[in-house]
N, C-alpha and C positions, 0 to 999 in steps of 0.2 A: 605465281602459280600455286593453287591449292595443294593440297593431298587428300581431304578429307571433303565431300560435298554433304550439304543434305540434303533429303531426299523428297522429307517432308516440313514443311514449317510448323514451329510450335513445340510445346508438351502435348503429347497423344495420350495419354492416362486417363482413361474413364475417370469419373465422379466418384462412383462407388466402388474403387481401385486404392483411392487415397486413402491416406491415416490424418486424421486430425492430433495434434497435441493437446492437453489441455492444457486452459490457459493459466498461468500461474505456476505452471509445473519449474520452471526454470528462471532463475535471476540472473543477467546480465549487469555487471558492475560497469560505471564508467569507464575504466582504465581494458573492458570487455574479457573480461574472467565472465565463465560461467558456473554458475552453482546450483544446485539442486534444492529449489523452496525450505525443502523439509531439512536440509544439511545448514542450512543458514539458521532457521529458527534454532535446532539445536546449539547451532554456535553462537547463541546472541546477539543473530543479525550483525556477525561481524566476518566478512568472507572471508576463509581458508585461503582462500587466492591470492588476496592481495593484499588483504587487513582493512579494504574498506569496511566502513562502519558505516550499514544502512539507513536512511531515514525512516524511521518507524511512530507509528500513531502511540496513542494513548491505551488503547486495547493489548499491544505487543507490551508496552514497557511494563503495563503492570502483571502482566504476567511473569514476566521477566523480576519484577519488583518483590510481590507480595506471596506467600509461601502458598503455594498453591492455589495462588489467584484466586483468593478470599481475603477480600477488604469491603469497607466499609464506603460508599461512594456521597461525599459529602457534597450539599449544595447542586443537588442533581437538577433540579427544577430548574434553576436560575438559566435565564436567557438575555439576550444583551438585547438593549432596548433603542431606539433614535428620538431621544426627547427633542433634537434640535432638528428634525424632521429634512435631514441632510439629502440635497441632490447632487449630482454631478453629472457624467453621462447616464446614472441610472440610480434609483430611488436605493437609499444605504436599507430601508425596509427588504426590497426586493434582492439587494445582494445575502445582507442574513436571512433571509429563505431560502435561498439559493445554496446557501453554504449546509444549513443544515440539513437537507435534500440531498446533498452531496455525500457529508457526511455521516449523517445520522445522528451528531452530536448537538446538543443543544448552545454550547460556546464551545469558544478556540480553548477553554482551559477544565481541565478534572479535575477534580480532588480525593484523596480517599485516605482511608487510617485503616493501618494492616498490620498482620506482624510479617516482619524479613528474618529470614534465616534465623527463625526462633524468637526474635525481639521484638 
């Protein structure tokens, strides 16, 4: 026996009733700590929560790296090439398109020459 029926099926909340989040606003740790984007970056991508250490791109570290994210970005041009014109399920051409589309990056690797904490 119930106690409680409902009466109508659903969420009844208009459309234009809702709140959207944005997205990015919040970081969910593996272990499900949550943290505030902006409370992580200040902490060097490393959660208050739990002490996970977040996976971060090349753009975070060298901020993190170089003293106010002024360095010098060496070998920028360079792109990785298929001399051996490699297939598998799919042409290694069309994956490194595919990556740098994704990424924005021209390779999986940066380089740069900065000063850190004055040096």
């Amino acid at each position: 026996m119930t106690w409680f029926k409902r009466t109508e099926k659903g969420i009844q909340t208009s459309t234009d009733q809702k709140k959207d989040t944005p997205k990015g606003l919040w970081y969910k740790s593996p272990t499900g700590k949550i943290v505030e984007s902006e409370e992580l970056a200040k902490n060097l991508y490393v959660s208050p929560e739990d002490d996970y250490h977040v996976k971060i791109g090349s753009k975070e570290y060298f901020e993190i790296l170089f003293d106010n994210n002024t360095f010098e970005e060496l070998d920028a041009h360079l792109s990785s090439k298929d001399p051996l014109e490699f297939v598998d399920t799919k042409k290694y051409r069309e994956r490194l398109k595919a990556a740098v589309e994704k990424t924005g990056l021209n390779d999986a690797v940066r380089t740069g020459v900065g000063k850190s904490k004055g040096k």
